[in-house]
C-alpha positions as CSV (number, residue, x, y, z in Angstrom):
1,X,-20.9,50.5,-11.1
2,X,-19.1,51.6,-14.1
3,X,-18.7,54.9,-14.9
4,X,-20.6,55.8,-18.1
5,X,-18.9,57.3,-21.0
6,X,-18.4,57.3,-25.1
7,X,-15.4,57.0,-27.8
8,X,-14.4,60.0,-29.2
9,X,-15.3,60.0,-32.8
10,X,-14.0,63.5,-33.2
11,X,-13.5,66.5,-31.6
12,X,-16.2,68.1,-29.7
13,X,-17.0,71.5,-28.6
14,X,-15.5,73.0,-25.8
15,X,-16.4,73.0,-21.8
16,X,-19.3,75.3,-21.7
17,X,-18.7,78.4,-19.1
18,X,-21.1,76.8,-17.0
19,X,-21.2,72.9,-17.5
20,X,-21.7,70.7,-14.9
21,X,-19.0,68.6,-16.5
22,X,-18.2,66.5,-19.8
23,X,-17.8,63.3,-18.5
24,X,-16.7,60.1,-20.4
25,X,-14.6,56.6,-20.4
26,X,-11.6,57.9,-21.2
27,X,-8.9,59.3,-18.5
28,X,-8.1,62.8,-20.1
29,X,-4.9,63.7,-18.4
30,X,-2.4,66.6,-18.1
31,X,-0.8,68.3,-15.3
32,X,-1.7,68.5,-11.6
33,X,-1.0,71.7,-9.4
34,X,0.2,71.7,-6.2
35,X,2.3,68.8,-4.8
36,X,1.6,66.0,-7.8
37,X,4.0,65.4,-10.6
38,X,2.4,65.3,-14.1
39,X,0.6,61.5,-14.8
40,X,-0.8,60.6,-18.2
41,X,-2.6,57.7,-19.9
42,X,-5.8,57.1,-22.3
43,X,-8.3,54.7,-20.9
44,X,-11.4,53.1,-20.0
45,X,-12.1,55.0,-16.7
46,X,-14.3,52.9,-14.4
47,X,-15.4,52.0,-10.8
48,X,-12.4,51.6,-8.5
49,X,-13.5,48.5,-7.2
50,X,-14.3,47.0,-10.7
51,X,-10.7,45.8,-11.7
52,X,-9.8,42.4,-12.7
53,X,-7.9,39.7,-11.7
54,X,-7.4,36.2,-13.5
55,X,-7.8,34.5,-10.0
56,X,-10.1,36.6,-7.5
57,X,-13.8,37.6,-8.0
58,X,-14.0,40.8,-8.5
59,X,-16.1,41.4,-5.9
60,X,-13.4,40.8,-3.1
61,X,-10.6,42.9,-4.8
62,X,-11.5,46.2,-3.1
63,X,-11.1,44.2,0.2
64,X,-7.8,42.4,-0.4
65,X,-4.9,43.6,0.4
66,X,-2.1,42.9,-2.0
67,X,0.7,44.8,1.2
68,X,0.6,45.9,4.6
69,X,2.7,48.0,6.2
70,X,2.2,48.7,10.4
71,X,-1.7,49.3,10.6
72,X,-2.1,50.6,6.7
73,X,-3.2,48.4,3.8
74,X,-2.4,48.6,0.2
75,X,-6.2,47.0,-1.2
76,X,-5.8,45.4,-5.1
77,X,-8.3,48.0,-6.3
78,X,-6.1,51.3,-5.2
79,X,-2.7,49.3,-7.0
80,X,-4.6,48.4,-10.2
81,X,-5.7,52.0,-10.8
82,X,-2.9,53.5,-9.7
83,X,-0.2,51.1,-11.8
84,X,-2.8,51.6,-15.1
85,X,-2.5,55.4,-14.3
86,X,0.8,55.8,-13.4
87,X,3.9,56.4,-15.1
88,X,5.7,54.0,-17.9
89,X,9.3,54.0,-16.5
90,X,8.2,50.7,-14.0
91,X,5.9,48.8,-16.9
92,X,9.7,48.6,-19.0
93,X,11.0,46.6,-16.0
94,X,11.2,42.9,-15.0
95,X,8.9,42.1,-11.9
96,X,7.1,45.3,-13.0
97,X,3.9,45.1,-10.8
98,X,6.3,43.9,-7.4
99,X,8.5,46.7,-8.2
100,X,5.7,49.3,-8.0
101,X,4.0,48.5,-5.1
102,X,7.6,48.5,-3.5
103,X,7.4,52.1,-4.8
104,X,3.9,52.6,-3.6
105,X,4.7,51.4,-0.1
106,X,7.5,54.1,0.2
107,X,4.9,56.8,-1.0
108,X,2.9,55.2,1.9
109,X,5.6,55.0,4.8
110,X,6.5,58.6,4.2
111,X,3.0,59.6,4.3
112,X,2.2,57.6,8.0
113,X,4.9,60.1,9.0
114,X,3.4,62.8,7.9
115,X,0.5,62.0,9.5
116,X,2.0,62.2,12.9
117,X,3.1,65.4,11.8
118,X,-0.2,66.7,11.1
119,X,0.9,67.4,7.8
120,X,-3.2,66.4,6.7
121,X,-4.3,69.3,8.9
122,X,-2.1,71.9,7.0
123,X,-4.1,74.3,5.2
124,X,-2.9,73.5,1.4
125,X,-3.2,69.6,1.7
126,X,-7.0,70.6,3.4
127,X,-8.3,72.9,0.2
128,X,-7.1,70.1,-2.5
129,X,-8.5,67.3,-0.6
130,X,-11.7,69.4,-0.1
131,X,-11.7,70.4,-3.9
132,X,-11.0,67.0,-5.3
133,X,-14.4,65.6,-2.7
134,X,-16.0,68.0,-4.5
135,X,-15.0,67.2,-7.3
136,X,-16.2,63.0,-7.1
137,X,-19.3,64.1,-5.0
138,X,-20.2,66.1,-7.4
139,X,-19.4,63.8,-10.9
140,X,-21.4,61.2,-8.5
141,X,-24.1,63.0,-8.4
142,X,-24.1,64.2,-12.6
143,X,-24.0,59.9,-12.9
144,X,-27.1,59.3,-10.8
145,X,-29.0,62.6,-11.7
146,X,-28.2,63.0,-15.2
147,X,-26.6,60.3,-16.8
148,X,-28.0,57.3,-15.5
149,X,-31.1,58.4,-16.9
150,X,-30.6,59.6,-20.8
151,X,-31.8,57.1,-22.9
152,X,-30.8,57.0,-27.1
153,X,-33.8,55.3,-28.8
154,X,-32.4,52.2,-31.4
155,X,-33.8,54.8,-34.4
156,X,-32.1,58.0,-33.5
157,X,-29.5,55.7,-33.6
158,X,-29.7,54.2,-36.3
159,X,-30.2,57.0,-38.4
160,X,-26.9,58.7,-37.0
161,X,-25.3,55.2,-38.2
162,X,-26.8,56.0,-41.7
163,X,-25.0,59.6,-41.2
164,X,-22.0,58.8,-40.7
165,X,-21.1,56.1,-43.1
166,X,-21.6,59.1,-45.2
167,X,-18.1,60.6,-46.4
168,X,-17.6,63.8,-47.5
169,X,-15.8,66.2,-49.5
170,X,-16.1,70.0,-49.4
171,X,-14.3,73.3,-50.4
172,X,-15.6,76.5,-49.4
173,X,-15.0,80.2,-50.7
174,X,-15.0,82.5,-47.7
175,X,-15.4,86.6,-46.8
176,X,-16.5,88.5,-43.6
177,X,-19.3,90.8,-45.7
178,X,-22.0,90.3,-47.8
179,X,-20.7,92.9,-50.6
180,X,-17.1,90.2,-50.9
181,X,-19.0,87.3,-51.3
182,X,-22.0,88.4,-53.9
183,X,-19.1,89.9,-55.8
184,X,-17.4,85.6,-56.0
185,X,-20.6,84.4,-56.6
186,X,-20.9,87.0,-59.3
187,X,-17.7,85.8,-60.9
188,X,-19.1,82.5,-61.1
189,X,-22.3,83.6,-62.8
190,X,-19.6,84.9,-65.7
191,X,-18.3,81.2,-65.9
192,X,-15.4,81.8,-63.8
193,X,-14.2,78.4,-62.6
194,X,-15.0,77.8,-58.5
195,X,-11.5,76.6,-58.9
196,X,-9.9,79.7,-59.7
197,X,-11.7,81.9,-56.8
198,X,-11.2,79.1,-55.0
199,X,-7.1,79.0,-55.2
200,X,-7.4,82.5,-55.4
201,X,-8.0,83.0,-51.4
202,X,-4.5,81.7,-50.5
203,X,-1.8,83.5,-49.0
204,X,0.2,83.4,-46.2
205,X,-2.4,82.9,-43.4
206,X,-5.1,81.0,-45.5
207,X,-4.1,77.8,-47.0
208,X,-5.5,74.7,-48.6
209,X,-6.5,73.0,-45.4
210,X,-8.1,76.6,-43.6
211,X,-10.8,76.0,-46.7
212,X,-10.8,72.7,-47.7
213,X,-12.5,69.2,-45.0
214,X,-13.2,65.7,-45.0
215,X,-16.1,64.7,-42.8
216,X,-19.1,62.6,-42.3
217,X,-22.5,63.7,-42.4
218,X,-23.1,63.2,-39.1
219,X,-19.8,65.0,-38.0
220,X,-20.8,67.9,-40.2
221,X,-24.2,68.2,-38.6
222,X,-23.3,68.6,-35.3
223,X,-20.6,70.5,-35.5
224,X,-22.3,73.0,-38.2
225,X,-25.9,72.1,-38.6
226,X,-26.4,75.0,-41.0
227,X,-23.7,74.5,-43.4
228,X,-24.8,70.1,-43.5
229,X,-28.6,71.6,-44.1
230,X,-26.8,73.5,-47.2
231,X,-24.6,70.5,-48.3
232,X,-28.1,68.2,-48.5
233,X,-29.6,70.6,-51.1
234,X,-26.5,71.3,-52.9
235,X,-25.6,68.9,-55.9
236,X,-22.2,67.5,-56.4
237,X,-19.5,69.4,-57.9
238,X,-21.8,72.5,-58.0
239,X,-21.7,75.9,-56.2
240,X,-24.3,76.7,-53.2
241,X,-25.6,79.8,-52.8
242,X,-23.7,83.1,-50.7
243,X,-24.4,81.1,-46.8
244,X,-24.6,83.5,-44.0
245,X,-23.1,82.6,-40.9
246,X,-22.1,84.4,-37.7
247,X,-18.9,84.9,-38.8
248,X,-19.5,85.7,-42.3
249,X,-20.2,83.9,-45.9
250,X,-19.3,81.2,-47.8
251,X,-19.7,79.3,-51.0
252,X,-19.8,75.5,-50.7
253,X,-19.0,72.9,-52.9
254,X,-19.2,69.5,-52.5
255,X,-16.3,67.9,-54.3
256,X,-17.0,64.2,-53.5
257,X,-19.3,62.2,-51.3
258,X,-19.5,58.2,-50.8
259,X,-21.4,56.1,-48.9
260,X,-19.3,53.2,-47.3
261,X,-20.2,49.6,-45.9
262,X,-19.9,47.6,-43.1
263,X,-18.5,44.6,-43.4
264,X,-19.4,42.8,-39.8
265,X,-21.6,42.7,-37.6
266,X,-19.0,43.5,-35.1
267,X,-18.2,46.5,-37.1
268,X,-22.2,47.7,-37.0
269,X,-22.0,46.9,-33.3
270,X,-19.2,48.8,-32.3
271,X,-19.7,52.0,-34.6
272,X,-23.6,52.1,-33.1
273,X,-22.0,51.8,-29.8
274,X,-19.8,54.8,-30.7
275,X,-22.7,57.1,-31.5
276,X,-25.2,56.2,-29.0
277,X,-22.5,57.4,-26.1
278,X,-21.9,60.3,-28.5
279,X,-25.3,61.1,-28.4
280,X,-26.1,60.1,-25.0
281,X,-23.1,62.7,-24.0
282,X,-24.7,65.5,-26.1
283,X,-27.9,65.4,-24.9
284,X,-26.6,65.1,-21.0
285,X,-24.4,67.6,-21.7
286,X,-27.6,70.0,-22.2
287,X,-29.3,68.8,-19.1
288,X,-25.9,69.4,-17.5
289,X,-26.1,73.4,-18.7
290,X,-29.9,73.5,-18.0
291,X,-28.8,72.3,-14.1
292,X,-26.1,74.4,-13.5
293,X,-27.6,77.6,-15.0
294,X,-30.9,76.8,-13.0
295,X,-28.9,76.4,-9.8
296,X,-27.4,79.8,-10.4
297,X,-30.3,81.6,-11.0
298,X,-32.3,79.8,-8.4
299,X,-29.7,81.2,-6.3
300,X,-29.8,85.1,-7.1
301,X,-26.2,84.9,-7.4
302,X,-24.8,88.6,-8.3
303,X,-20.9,89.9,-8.1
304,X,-20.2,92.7,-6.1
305,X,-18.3,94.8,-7.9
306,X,-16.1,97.2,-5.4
307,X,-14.6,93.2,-4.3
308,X,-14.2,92.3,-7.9
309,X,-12.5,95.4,-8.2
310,X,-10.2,95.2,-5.4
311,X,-10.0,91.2,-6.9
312,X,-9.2,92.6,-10.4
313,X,-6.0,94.8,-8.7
314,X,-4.6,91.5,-7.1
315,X,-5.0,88.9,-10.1
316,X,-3.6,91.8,-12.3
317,X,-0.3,92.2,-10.3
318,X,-0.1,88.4,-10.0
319,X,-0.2,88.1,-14.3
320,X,0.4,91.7,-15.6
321,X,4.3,92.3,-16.9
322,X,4.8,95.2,-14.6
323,X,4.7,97.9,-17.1
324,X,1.5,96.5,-18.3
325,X,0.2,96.6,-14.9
326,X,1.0,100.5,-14.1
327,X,0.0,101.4,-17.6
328,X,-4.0,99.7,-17.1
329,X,-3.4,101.6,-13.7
330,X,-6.4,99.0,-12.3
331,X,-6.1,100.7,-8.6
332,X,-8.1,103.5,-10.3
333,X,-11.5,101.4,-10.0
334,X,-10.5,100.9,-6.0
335,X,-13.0,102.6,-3.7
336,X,-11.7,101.7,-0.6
337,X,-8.6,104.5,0.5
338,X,-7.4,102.0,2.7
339,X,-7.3,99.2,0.5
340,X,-3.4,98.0,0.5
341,X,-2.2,95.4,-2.3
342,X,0.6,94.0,-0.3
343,X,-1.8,93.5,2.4
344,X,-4.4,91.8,0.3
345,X,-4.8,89.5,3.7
346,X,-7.0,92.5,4.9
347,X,-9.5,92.2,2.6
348,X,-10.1,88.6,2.5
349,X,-13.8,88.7,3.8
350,X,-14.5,91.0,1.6
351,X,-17.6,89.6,0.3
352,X,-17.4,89.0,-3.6
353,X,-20.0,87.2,-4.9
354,X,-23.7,87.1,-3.4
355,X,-26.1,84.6,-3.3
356,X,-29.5,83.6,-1.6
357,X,-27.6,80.2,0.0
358,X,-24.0,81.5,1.0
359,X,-21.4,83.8,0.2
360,X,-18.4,83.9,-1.1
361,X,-15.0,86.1,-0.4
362,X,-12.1,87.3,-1.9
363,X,-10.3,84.5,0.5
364,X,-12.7,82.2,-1.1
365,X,-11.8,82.5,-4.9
366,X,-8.2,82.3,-4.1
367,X,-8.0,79.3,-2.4
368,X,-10.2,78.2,-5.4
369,X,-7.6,79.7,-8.0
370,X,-4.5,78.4,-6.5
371,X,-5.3,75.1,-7.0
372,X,-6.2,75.6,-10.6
373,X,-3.9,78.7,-11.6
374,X,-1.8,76.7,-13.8
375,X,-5.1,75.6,-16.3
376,X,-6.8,79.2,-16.4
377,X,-5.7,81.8,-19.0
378,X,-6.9,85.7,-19.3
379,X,-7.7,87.4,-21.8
380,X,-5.0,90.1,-21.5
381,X,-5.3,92.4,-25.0
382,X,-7.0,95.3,-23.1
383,X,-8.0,96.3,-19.4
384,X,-11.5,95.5,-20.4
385,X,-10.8,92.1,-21.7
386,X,-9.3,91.3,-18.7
387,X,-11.8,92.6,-16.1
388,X,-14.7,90.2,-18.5
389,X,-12.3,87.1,-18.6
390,X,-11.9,87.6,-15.0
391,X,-15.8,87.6,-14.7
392,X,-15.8,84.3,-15.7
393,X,-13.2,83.1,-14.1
394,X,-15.4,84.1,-10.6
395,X,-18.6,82.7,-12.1
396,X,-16.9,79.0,-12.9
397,X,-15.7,79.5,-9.0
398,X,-19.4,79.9,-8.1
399,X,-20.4,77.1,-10.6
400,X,-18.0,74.7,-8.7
401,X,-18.5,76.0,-5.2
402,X,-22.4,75.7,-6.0
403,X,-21.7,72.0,-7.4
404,X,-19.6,70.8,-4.3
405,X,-22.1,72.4,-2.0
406,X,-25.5,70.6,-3.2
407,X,-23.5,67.1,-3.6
408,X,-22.6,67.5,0.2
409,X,-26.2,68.4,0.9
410,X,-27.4,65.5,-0.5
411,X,-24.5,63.0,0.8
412,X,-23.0,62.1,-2.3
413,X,-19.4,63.3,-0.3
414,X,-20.6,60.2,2.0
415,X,-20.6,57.5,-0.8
416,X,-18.2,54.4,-0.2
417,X,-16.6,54.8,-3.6
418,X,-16.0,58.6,-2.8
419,X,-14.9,58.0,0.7
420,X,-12.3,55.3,-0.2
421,X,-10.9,57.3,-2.9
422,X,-10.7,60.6,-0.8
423,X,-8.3,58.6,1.6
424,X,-6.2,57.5,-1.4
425,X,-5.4,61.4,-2.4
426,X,-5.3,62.0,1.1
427,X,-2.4,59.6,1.5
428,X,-0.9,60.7,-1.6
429,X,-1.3,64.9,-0.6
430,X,0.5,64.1,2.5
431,X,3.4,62.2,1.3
432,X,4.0,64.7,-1.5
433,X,3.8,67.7,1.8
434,X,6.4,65.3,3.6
435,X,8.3,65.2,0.6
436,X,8.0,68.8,0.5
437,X,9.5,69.5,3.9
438,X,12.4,66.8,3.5
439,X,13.2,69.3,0.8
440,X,12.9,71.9,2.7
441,X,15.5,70.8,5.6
442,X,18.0,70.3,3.0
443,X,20.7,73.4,3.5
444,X,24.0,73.9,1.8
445,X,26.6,76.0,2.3
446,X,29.1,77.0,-0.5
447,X,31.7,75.0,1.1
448,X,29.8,72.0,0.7
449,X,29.1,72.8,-3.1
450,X,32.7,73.8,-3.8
451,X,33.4,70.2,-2.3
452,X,30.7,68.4,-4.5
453,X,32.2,70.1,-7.6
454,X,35.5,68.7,-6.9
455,X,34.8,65.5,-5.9
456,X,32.5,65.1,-9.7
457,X,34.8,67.2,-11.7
458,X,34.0,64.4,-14.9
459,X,30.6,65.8,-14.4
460,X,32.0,69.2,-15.1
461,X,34.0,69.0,-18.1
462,X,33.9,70.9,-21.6
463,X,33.8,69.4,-25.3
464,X,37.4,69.1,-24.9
465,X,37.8,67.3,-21.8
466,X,38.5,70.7,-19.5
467,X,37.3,71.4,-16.4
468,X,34.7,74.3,-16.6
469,X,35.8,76.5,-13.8
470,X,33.5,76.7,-10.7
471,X,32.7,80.4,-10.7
472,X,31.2,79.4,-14.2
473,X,28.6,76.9,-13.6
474,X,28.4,77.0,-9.4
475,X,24.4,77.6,-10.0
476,X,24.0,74.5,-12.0
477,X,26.6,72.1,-9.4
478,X,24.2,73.8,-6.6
479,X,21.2,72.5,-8.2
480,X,22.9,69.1,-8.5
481,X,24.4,68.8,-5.0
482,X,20.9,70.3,-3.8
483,X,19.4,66.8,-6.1
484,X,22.2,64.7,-4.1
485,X,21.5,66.1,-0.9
486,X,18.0,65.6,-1.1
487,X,17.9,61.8,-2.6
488,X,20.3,60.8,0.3
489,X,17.6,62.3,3.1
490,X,15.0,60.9,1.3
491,X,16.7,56.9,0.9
492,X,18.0,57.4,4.9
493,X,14.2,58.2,5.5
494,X,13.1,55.2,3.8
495,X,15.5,52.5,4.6
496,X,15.0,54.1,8.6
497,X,10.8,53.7,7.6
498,X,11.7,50.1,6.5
499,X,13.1,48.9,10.1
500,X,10.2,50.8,11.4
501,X,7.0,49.7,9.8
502,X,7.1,45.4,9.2
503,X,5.9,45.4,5.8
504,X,4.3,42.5,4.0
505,X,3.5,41.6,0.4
506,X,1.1,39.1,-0.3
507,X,2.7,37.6,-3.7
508,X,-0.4,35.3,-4.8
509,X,-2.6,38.1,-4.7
510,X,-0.7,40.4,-6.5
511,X,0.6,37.9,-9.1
512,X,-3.1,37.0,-9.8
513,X,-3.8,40.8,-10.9
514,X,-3.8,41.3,-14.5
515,X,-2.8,44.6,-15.8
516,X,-3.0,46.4,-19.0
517,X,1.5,46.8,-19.3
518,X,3.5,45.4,-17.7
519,X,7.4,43.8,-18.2
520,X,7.3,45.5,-21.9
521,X,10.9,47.5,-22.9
522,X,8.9,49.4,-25.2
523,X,5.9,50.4,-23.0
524,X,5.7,54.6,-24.1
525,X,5.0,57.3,-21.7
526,X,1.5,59.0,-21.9
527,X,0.9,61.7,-19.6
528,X,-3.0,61.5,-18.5
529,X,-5.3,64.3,-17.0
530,X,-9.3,64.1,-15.9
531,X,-10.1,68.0,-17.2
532,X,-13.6,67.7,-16.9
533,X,-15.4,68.3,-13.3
534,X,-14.7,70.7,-10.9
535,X,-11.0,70.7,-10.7
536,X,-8.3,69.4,-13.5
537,X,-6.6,66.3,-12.0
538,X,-5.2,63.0,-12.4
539,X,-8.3,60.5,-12.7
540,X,-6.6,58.4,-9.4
541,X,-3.6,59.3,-7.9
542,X,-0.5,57.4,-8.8
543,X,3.2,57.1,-7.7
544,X,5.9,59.7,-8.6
545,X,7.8,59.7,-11.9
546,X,10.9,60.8,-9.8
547,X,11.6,57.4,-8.7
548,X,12.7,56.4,-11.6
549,X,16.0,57.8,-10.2
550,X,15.9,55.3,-8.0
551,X,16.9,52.6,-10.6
């Protein structure tokens, strides 16, 4: 099944606090937390097992395995998302699809390893695996609940085609009160040109393009409905009326408005295509909020506030330039006298949030916030800002705990497609906690860094050729030895891995995949992110950019 989606047309409003999720076609990428390196890329997001070959039906692909190393299998469907998602550097070489899945089998060797470490039974690799189940059980169940069921009748479509062939023009006068703006349009009633109150707003923080858009009717009316009413009764070239508006008034104008044409049918077919999904997003977007506040309040779900406060303490110390911190003097709101901040471990099962179903602790929400620290931002201009930014923060962790819980309940967690793909991030979390502890048995001594320095002095040199003198730059030769010292553990691990595990590529299959990049010099680099859902992360996981290096 493929997953349903829309083209961005323009920009849309932001994730609601509690939205079930914006989901859609194309990858949004940015960072990951945790263990994965950042991954990139723009594109048509779809059903794992619904990826092409010019050879194989596409029904076999999830079942044939393009390598095998020891008892695990690398299937065609886990390669072809991972190579679409994963980083550029191997599409710019020769051979480019053998010479990631030679990548892709390292990734895997090291992570059989850790598996007989029980590195997938350590507590961090455990919360993001759990979090990103969640997170597919749950957009599993927004497809079959929600999505798979809005329907955008062929008129309401039409008539947003009609909309948005619709080009406009407009230049506004603005000001925050009533008494600034009847005194402009009182200007204008003495003949005074719009032009000249118009110009007239600009300084150093408002400028021609802070009161001046181009837009489309339909892009006007649903991202301002009230000001594309106005613009419908206003004639062209001519001043509206003072508009009110919840964050002040305006004067419109509309300077110019055309009507373009389509050409093709082709043309007609894809920009109807374009605003169906648009609209089919909007309105499932609603259901979405309708759900998730519903599932809140049909859960009584209420914050209890001596936790939040003790929470409040904690977060602060974690984010708060100290000075800030002992200036907001938070600890004051602490009821407990026995409540110790460097012992926050003791007040883990404090209970924080309330609800009819389950409860969640103050052990709960920071398992939850580690894994999505680097993504949230507080509002940090004053002790109350904080403490209601920080409200929210706890509510989107009940929104997602509440999301993960009912798709468990009702087995989406259980789905092939969502079982399949937990076991490729569970394969990738574990080699990136191997990789972790290879890095942590590295141990130099300064003896050994002295020794690096002088056996790389070119490395170490000045505009003119000198040597830069050891005491000078020892931090940044200890970072490079520490690099050195690391790569050689981690190619003895591998080559040792390779005489280990009898590894086999099957050639015809993967030479019969067809992929969006490959063997292209000037392929670019475009980092990719899934931020809608329950967690921020890469739509599928993917191989590291470090082994570039390698090259």
């Amino acid at each position: 099944m493929k997953f349903p989606g829309y083209i961005h047309l323009f920009c849309l409003r932001t994730l609601a606090p509690l939205r079930l999720f914006n989901f859609h076609r194309k990858g949004i990428k940015t960072i990951i937390v945790l263990f994965l390196l950042p991954q990139i890329y723009f594109a048509v997001q779809q059903d794992s097992s619904e990826v092409t070959s010019n050879k194989i039906p596409l029904i076999n692909l999830s079942g044939l395995a393009v390598a095998e190393l020891g008892n695990k299998k690398i299937y065609a469907d886990e390669f072809l998302n991972s190579y679409e998602f994963g980083p550029a550097f191997v599409k710019r070489e020769n051979n480019s699809k053998k010479r990631f899945l030679e990548f892709m089998i390292y990734e895997k060797m090291l992570a059989l390893e850790g598996y007989k470490k029980n590195l997938d039974k350590s507590p961090d690799v455990q919360l993001y695996l759990n979090d990103i189940v969640d997170d597919l059980a749950s957009e599993q169940m927004y497809r079959e609940t929600i999505w798979d069921k809005v329907i955008i009748d062929s008129e309401t479509v039409s008539k947003a085609v009609e909309k948005e062939l619709i080009e406009l023009e407009i230049s506004w006068i603005y000001k925050p009160t009533k008494s600034e703006i009847e005194e402009q349009y009182y200007s204008l009633k003495k003949r005074i040109p719009f032009d000249s109150l118009f110009y007239g707003q600009f300084n150093d923080s408002v400028t021609y393009d802070s009161r001046h858009m181009k837009s489309t009717r339909f892009k006007l009316e649903k991202t301002n409905p009230t000001l594309a009413v106005i613009i419908d009764s206003v004639k062209i070239g001519s001043p509206s009326l003072p508009i009110k508006t919840v964050d002040g008034w305006y004067i419109v104008r509309v300077d110019n408005l055309w009507k373009n044409l389509i050409s093709t049918e082709t043309q007609n077919n894809e920009l109807r295509y374009s605003l169906e999904e648009y609209l089919r997003k909007q309105k499932a977007d609603s259901l979405s909020d309708a759900f998730v506040n519903k599932l809140i309040l049909d859960n009584q779900s209420t914050i209890v506030r001596t936790t939040f406060n003790k929470l409040a303490v904690y977060v602060g110390k974690k984010i708060l330039p100290p000075a800030k911190f002992d200036e907001w003097n938070l600890v004051i709101n602490i009821q407990d006298k026995n409540f110790n901040l460097s012992k926050i471990e003791n007040s883990y099962q404090d209970l924080l949030v309330r609800t009819n179903s389950v409860g969640f602790t103050i052990k709960d929400f920071i398992g939850w916030y580690t894994n999505r620290e680097p993504y949230i931002r507080f509002n940090l201009i004053s002790p109350q800002a904080f403490y209601n930014s920080l409200q929210s923060v706890v509510w989107r962790m009940v929104r997602d705990k509440l999301l993960g819980n009912i798709a468990k309940e009702k087995g989406y967690n259980k789905k092939p497609e969502i079982e399949k793909q937990k076991l490729w991030w569970k394969d990738k979390l574990v080699y990136s906690k191997m990789k972790l502890e290879i890095a942590g048995s590295v141990k130099l001594s300064d003896e050994q860094v002295k020794k690096y320095y002088n056996e790389n002095l070119k490395k170490y040199v000045d505009e003119n050729g000198r040597a830069k003198q050891f005491d000078d730059i020892k931090k940044d030769v200890w970072n490079d030895y520490y690099v050195y010292a690391y790569t050689k553990k981690v190619v003895n691990k591998i080559l040792s891995l390779k005489e280990k595990y009898h590894i086999k590529i099957n050639d015809e299959a993967l030479n019969s995949l067809i992929v969006l990049d490959e063997n292209n010099p000037r392929t670019i680099e475009i980092y990719s992110l899934k931020k809608s859902g329950t967690i921020v992360r890469p739509v599928y996981p993917s191989i590291d950019y470090e082994w570039q290096f390698w090259n």
